[in-house]
N, C-alpha and C positions, 0 to 999 in steps of 0.2 A: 812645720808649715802647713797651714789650713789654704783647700782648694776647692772653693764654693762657684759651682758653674750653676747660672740661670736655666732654664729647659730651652727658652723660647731663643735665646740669643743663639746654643749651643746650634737648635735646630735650623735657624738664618742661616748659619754660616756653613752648613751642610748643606742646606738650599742654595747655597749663593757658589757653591763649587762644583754642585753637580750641574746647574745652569750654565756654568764659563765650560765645563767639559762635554755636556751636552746640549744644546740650547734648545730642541725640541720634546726635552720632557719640560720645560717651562709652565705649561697649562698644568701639567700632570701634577707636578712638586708644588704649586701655588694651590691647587685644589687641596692636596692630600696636609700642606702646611695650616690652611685656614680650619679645617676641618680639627685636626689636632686640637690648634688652639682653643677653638670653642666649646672640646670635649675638657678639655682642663680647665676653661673658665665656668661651664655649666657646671662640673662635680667637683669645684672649692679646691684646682691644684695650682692654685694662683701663688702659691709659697713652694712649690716642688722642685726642691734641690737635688742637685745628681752627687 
């Protein structure tokens, strides 16, 4: 069995639980997730599987 996890989905959903568990690192996790993202779409990791 083949287990191809996306980055960006894997990353939401660790966003999305530390949010319901804490809800004022909210700014912090949306900052530090946008940021990510843009460092893997400026350096070509738009294919980067885990």
């Amino acid at each position: 069995m083949n287990l191809h996890l996306s980055i960006g989905p894997l990353m939401s959903l660790i966003a999305g639980i530390l949010i319901l568990v804490m809800p004022r690192l909210l700014n912090y996790i949306v900052a530090i997730y946008l940021i990510i993202i843009g460092l893997i779409g400026l350096f070509g990791g738009g294919n980067l599987r885990l």
